[in-house]
VMD Tcl script that draws the C-alpha trace (Angstrom):
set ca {
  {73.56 152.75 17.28}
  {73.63 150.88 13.80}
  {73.35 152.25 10.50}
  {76.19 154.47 8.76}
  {76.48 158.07 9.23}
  {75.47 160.06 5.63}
  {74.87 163.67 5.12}
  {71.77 164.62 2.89}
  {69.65 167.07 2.56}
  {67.80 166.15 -0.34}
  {69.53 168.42 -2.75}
  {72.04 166.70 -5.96}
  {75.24 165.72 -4.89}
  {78.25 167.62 -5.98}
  {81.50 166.79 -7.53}
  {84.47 167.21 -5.19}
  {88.20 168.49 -6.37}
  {89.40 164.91 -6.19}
  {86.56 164.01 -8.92}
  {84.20 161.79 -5.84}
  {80.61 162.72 -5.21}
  {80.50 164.89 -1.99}
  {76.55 165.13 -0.89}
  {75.14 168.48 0.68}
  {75.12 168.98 4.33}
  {72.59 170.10 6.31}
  {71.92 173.98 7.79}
  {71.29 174.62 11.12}
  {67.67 175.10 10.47}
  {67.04 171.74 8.93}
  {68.61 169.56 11.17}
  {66.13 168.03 13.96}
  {63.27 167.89 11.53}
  {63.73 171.35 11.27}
  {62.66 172.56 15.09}
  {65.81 174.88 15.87}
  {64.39 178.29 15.50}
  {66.72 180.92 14.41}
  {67.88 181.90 17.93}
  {68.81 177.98 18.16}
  {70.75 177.41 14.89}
  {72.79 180.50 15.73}
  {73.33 178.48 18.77}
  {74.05 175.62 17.14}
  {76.75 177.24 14.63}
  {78.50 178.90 17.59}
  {78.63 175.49 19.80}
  {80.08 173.64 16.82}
  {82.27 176.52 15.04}
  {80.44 175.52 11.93}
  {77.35 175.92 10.02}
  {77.70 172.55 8.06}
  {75.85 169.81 9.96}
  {74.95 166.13 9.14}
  {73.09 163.55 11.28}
  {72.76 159.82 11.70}
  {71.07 157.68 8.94}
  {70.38 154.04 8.74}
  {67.97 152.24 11.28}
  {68.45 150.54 14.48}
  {68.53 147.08 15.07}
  {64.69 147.16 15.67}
  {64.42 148.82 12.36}
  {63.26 152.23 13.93}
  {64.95 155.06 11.16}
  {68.17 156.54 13.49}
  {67.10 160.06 11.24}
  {65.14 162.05 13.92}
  {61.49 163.20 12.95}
  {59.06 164.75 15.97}
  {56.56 162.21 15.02}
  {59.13 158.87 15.74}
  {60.17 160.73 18.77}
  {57.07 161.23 20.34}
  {55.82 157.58 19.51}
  {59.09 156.17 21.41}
  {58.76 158.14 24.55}
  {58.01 155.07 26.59}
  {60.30 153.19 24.34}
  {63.85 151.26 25.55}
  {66.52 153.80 24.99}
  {67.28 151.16 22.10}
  {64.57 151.79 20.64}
  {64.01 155.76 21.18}
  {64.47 158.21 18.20}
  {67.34 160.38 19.04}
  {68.39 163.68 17.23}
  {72.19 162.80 16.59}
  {74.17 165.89 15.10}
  {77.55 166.16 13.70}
  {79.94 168.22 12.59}
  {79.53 167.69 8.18}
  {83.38 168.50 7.75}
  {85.62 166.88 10.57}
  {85.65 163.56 10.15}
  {84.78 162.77 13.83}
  {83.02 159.40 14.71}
  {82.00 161.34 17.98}
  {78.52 163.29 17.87}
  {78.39 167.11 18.34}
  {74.92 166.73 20.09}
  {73.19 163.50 20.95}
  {69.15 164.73 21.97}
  {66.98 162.01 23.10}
  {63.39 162.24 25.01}
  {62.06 159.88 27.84}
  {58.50 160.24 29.49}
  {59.07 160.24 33.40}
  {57.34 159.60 36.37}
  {59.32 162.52 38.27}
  {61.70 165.20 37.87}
  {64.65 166.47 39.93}
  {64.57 169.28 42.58}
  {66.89 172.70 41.43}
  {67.38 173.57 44.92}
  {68.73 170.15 45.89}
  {70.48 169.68 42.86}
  {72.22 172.86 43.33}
  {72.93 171.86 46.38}
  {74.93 168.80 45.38}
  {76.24 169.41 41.83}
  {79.48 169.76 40.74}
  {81.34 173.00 40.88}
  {80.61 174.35 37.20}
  {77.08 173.07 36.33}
  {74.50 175.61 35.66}
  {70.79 175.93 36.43}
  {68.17 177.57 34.30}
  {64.39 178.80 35.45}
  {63.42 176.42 32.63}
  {60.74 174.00 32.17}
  {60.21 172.18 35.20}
  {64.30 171.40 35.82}
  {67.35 172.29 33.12}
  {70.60 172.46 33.73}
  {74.03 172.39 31.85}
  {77.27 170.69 32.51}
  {80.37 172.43 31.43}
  {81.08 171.24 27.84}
  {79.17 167.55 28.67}
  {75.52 166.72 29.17}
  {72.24 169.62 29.20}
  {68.92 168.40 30.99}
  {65.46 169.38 30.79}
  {62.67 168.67 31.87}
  {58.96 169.65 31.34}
  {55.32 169.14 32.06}
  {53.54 166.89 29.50}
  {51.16 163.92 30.27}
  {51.60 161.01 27.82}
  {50.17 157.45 27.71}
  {52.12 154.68 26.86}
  {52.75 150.54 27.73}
  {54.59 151.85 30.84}
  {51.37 153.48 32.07}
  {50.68 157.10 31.92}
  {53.80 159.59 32.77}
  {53.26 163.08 33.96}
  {56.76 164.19 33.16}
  {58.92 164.10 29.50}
  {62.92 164.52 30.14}
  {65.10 165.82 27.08}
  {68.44 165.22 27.41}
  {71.48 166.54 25.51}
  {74.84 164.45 25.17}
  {77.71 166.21 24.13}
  {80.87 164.42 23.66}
  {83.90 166.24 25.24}
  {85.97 168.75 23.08}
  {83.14 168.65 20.46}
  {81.60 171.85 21.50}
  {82.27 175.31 23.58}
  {80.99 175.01 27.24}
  {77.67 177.51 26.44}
  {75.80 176.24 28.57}
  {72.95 178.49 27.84}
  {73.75 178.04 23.69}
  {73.43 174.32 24.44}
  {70.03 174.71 26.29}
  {68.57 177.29 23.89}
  {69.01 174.07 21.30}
  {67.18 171.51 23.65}
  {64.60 174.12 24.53}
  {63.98 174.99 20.67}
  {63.71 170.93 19.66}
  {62.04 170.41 23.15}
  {59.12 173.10 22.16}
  {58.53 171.35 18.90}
  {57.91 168.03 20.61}
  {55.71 169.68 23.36}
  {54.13 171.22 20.60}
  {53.31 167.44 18.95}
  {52.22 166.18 22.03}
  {49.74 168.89 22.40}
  {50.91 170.12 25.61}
  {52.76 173.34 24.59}
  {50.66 175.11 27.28}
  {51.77 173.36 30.42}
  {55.45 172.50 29.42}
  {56.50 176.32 30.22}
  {59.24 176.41 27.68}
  {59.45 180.22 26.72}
  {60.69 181.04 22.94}
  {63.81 182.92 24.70}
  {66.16 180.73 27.17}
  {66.56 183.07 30.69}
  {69.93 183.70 32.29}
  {71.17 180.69 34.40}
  {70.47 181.16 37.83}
  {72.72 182.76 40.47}
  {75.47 180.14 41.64}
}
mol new
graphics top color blue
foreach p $ca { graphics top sphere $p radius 0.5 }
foreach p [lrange $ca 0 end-1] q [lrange $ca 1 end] { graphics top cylinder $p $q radius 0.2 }
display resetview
């Protein structure tokens, strides 16, 4: 991913102690083009231990904006993963290079099984009554996926996947926390694509199934 990472929120820029221009950074609420609903930027603060965010800027070498907006997202659905419009999050005061969340969407053909993913997954990943398929991986990766028909130059795809990428150490393994975040920017996008209805993503994230 090109482009330089810059925190703004639209708000003036603020002298610092050593005299430099330190910009705003983002709430909870307003990062994601503003789709976390309250129960997911509480989420959000308690994965990161923060409640000072910032997320990519610049544009990608095909000159798609890396700063995520529902409407880029759902026009790259069919798109190269080079070309998709992910929701990249960090933490606004650590420094880090590495991404707190990484959220990106895909339309699909299929989706996964829970009972035969269960069935083979690692000892520690969870399984939620979510969607079609969502499931969390210790402190790593959070999948979902849910019922939305879209047309694109791969044909048309029952099936969108959101994925979360979390980059180890960067966040507490809440593996319902990290969902509740998907599921919040997920409805948003479902909501876009005008198939809120069939994607069966609930305001309130359930309890992860029974191991």
């Amino acid at each position: 991913m090109t482009g330089v990472l810059l925190v703004t929120s639209g708000a003036t820029a603020c002298g610092g102690d050593d005299g430099t221009e330190k910009p705003d950074a983002l709430s909870a609420s307003q990062v994601c083009d503003g789709t976390l609903d309250t129960a997911a930027a509480a989420a959000l603060e308690s994965l990161g231990g923060t409640d000072r965010f910032a997320e990519s800027q610049g544009t990608k070498r095909s000159g798609i904006p890396n700063t995520f907006s529902l409407e880029r997202a759902a026009e790259t659905l069919h798109a190269k993963p080079t070309e998709k419009n992910d929701c990249v999050i960090y933490k606004a005061d650590d420094g880090s290079d590495f991404p707190l969340l990484d959220i990106s969407f895909q339309s699909q053909k299929s989706h996964p099984d829970t009972v035969e993913e269960d069935r083979a997954s690692d000892s520690g990943e969870l399984f939620f009554p979510l969607g079609l398929f969502a499931s969390a991986k210790g402190d790593k990766g959070s999948t979902l996926y849910f019922a939305c028909l879209t047309e694109g130059p791969t044909g048309t795809m029952p099936y969108v996947k959101a994925d979360m990428y979390s980059a180890r150490d960067q966040v507490n393994p809440d593996g319902r926390g990290r969902l509740t975040v998907l599921n919040s920017v997920s409805r948003a996008l479902a909501d876009k694509l005008g198939c809120a209805a069939e994607a069966n993503l609930p305001t309130n994230v359930p309890d992860a199934l029974p191991e």
